[in-house]
C-alpha positions in Angstrom: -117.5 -38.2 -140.4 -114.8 -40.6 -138.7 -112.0 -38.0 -139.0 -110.5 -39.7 -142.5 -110.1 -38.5 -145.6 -112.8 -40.5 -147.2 -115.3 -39.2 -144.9 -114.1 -36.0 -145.1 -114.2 -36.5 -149.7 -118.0 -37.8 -149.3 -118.9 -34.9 -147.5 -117.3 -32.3 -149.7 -119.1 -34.3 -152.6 -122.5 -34.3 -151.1 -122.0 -30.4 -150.4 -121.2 -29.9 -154.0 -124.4 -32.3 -155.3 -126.4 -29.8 -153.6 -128.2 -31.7 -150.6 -128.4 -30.2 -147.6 -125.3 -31.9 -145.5 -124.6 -32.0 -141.2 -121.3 -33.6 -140.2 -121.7 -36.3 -137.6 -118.7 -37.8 -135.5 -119.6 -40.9 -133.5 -118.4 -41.1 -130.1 -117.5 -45.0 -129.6 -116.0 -44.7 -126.1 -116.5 -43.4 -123.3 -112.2 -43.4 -122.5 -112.0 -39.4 -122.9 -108.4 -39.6 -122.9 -108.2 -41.7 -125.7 -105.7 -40.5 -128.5 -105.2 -41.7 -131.7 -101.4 -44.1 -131.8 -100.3 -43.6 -135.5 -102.7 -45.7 -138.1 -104.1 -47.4 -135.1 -107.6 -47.2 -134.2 -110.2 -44.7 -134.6 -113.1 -42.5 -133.6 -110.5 -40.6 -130.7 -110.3 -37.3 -129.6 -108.0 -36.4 -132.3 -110.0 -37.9 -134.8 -113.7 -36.0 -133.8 -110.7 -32.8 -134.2 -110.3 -33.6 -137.8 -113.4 -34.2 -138.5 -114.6 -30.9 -136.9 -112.1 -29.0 -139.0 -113.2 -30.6 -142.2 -116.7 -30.0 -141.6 -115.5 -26.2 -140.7 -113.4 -26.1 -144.3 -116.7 -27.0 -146.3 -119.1 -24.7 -144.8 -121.2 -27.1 -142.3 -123.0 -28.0 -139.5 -120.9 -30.3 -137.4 -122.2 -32.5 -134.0 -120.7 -35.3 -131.9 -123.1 -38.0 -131.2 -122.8 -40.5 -128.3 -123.5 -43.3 -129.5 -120.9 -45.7 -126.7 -123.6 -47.3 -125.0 -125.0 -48.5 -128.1 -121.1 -49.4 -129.4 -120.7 -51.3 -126.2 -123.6 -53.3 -126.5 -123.9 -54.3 -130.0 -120.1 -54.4 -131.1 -118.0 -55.0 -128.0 -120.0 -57.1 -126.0 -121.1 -59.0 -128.9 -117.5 -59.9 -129.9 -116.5 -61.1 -126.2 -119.5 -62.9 -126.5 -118.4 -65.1 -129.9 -115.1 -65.8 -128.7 -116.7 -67.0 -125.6 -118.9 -69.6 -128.2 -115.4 -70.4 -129.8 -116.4 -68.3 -132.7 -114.5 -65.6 -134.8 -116.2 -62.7 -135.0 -116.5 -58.9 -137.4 -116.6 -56.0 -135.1 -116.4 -54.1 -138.9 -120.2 -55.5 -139.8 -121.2 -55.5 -136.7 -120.8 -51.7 -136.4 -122.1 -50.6 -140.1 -125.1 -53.1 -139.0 -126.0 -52.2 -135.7 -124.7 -48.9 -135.3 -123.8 -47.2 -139.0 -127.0 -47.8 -140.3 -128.7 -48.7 -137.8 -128.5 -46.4 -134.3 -126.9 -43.4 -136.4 -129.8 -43.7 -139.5 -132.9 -44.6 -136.8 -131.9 -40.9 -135.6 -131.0 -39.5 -138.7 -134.7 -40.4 -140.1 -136.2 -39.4 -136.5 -134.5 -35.5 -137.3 -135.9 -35.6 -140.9 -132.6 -36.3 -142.9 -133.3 -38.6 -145.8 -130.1 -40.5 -145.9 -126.9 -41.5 -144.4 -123.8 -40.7 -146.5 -120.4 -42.4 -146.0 -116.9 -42.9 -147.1 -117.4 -46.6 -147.9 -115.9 -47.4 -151.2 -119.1 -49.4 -152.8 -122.2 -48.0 -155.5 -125.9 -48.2 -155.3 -127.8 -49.0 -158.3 -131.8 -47.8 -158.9 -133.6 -50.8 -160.7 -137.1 -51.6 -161.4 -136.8 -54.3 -159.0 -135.2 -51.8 -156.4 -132.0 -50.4 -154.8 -129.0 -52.8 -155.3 -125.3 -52.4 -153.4 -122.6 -53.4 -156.1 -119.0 -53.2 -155.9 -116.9 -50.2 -156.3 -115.3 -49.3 -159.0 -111.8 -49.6 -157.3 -111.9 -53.6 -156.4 -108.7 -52.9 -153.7 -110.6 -50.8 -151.9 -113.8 -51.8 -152.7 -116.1 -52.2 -149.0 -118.9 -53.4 -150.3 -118.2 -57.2 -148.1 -118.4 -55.2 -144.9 -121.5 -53.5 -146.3 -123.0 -56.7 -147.0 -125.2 -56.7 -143.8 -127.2 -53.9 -145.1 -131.0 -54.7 -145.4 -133.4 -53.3 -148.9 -134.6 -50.5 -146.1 -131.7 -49.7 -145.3 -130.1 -49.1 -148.2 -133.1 -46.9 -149.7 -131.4 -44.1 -147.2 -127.5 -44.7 -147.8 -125.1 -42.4 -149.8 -122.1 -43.6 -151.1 -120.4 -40.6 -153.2 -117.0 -42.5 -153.2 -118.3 -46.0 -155.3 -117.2 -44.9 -158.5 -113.7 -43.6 -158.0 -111.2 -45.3 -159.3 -108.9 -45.2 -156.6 -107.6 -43.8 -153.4 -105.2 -42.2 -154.7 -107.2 -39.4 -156.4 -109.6 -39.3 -153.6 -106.2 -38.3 -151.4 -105.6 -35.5 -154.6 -109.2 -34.3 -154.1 -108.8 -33.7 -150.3 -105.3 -32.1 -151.3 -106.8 -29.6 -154.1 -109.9 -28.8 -151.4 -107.6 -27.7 -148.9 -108.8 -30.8 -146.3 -106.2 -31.0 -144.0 -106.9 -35.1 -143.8 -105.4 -35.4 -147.6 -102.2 -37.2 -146.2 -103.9 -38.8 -142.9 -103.3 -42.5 -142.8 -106.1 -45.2 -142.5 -106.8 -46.7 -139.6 -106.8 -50.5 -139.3 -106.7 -53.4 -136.4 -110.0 -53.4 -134.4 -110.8 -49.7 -133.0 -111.5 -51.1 -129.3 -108.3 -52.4 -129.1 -105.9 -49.5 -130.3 -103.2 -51.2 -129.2 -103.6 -54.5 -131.6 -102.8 -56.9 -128.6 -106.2 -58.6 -129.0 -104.9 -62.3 -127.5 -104.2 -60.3 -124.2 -107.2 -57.7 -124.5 -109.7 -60.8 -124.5 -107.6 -62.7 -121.6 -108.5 -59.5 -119.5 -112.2 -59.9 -120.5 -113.4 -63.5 -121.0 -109.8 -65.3 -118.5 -107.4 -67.5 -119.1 -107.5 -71.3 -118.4 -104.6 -73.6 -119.3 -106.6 -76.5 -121.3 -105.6 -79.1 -123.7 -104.3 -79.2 -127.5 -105.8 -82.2 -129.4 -105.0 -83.7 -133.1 -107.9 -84.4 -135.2 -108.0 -87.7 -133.8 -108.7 -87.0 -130.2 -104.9 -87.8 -129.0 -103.3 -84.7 -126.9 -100.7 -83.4 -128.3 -100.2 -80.0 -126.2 -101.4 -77.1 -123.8 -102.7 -73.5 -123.8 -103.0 -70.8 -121.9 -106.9 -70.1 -123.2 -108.6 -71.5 -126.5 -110.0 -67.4 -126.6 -106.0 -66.3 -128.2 -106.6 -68.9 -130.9 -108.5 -68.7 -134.6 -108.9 -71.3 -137.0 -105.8 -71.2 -139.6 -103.3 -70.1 -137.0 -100.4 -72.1 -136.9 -97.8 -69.5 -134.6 -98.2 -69.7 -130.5 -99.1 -73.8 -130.6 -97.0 -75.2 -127.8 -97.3 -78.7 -129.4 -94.7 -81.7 -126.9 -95.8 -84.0 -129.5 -94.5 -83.5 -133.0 -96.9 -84.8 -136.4 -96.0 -87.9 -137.6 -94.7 -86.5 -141.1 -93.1 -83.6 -139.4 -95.0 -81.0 -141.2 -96.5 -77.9 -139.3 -100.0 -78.7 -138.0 -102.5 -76.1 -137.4 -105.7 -74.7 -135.8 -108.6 -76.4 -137.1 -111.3 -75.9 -134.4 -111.6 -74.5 -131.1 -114.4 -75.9 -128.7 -114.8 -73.7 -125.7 -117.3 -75.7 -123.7 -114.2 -78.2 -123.1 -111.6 -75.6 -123.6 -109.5 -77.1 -126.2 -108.1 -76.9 -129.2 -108.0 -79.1 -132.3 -105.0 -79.0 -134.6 -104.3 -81.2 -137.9 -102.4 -80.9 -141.5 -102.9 -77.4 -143.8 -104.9 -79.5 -146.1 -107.5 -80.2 -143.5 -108.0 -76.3 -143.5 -110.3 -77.3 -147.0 -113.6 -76.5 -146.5 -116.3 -77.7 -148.7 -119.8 -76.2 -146.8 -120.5 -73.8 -144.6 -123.8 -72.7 -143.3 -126.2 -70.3 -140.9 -128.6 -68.6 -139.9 -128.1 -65.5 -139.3 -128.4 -64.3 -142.7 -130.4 -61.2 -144.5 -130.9 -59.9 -148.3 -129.4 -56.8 -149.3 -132.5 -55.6 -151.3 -134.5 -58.5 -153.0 -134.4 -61.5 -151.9 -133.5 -64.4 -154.2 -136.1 -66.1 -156.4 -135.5 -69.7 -155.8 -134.4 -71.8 -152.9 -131.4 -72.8 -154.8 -129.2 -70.3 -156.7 -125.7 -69.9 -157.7 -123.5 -66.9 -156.4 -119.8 -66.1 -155.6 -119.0 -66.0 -152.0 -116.5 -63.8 -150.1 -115.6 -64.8 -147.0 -113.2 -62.1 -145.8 -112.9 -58.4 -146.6 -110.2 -59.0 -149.0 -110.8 -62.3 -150.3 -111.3 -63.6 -153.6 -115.0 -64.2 -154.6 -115.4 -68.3 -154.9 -118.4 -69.5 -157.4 -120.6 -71.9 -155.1 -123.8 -73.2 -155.3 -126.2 -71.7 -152.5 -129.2 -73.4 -150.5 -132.2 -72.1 -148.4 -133.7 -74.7 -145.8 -135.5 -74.5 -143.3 -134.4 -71.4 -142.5 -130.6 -72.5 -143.1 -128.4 -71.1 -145.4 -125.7 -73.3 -146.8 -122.7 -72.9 -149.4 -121.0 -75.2 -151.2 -118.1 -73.7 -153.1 -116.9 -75.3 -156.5 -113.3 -75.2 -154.9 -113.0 -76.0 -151.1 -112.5 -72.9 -148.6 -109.1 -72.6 -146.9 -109.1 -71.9 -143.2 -112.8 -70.6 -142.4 -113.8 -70.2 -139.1 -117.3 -69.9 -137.2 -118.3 -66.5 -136.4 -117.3 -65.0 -139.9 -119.5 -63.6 -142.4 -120.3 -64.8 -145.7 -120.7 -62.4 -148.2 -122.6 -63.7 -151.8 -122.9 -62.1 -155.0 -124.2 -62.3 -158.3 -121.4 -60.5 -160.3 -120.8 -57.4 -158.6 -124.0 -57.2 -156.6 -124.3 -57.9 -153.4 -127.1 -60.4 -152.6 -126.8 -61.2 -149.4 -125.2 -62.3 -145.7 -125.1 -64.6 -143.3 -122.9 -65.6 -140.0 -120.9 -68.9 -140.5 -122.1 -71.4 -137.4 -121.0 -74.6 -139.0 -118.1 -75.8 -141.2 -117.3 -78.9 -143.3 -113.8 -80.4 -144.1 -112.9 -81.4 -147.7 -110.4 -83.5 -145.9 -111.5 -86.6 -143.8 -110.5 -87.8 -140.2 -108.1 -90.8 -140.4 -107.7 -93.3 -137.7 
């Protein structure tokens, strides 16, 4: 139970279905001062509150777990760690990966609870063939891409009352009617380690600034930084560019290479991207019958699905969508699907550009 009103919905549902339900708030810092700043961050001192008070308002057990070494480990020294590699990481799949349903269900099973429910906004479907994660009903708030790192075991002891809603909206008028005092409670967004939403300076303080060099695709310097960590593939705002393109169009990130600390910038159109590939990558349930398959791929939470043809290789995953990618950036995850079901993962590591290098 994060303290939200979606947790706070699953919960009263699962109560209702009948099972057996304990409320579980997940301690993520060790900061015991930490306080909640409007619809920024989560997992605070005021949120563990709410969530105590829902758990009080349906009739059940409620525990705070510590789970901040864990959180640490896997999720905030993990994401130092990528933008150190010149990557772009998800602290969001990170955490329902290595801690969600991972840490939190390891114990869950280990006390003799069969499952972990959550707020998440996607459906589970029973098949012959076994469990599948789908989409939710409610495609704006549908979570199934941040859920997408979720193996076949895993998912055999998930719970997603929420899936088939049709929207937020009524979940809010459900919390209302059940007297949850979380109906109203804003969502929290921007990444909960960094409450503030100053991420450029948060990682500054963590991997250090070095003034290093801005180059065009071509090699030629065109610029400075402060530190390639404050800059992501796509970004165009914050280049201090002394030499202007030759067409006099806005140029922007393309690639940033921390072993040299630089940064590479060039056209919009250059942002194309006609492969990408990994191999980090898992199934969620079964795994894909052939070595070569056609999905849709998501590559952010809210993106649009992109038909593409998919390719398992030596232990390589690539994707080539029918039209290019715009602006994708090592370090993200790939989501694929086969309508709404969600086949699998994998971690971006290498990029191609639709658009090629001119002299």
């Amino acid at each position: 139970m994060s303290g939200g009103v979606d947790s706070a919905v699953a919960a009263a549902r699962a109560v209702e279905a009948g099972h057996d339900v304990v409320g579980v708030h997940l301690a993520l810092s060790r900061a015991g001062g930490t306080l909640r700043a409007g619809s920024r961050g989560c997992c605070t001192i005021e949120d563990a509150m709410d969530a105590r008070r829902a758990a009080d308002k349906l009739g059940m057990p409620f525990y705070v777990w510590d789970f901040s070494e864990r959180f640490r480990d896997d999720v905030i020294d993990d994401f130092v760690s990528e933008y150190r590699a010149g990557r772009t990481p998800n602290p969001c799949m990170r955490c329902n990966e290595k801690i969600k349903f991972a840490a939190l269900l390891e114990r869950a099973l280990e006390l003799g609870f069969d499952a972990v429910c959550t707020g998440h906004y996607a459906t589970l479907v029973d098949t012959p063939e076994g469990r599948e994660l789908h989409r939710a009903s409610d495609n704006a708030k549908d979570q199934s891409y941040v859920l997408g790192v979720l193996t076949a075991e895993q998912l055999a002891h998930t719970y997603f009352p929420l899936g088939s809603t049709p929207s937020k909206a009524l979940v809010r008028a459900e919390a209302e009617a059940r007297g949850l005092s979380v109906a109203q409670k804003p969502d929290s967004h921007d990444i909960c380690f960094i409450p503030d939403g100053d991420t450029r300076g948060w990682l500054a303080d963590k991997v250090g600034a070095e003034r290093g060099e801005i180059l065009d695709r071509t090699g030629a310097v065109v610029g400075t930084h402060e530190g390639a960590h404050a800059f992501t593939v796509g970004q165009r705002r914050g280049l201090q560019l002394g030499v202007p393109a030759a067409d006099g169009k806005p140029r922007f990130v393309l690639e940033v290479r921390p072993v040299t600390n630089s940064v590479v910038v060039g056209p919009k159109e250059a942002l194309a991207c006609s492969e990408i590939a990994g191999e980090r990558f898992t199934w969620a349930g079964r795994a894909p019958s052939a070595s070569s398959f056609s999905c849709d791929v998501q590559i952010r939470a809210h993106a649009d699905p992109v038909p593409a043809a998919a390719e398992l290789v030596d232990g390589v995953l690539t994707v080539r969508p029918e039209e290019p990618f715009d602006g994708v950036a090592p370090g993200q995850t790939a989501v694929l699907y086969d309508g709404t079901r969600v086949i699998g993962q994998f971690t971006i590591d290498r990029t191609v550009s639709a658009v090629p290098v001119e002299a």
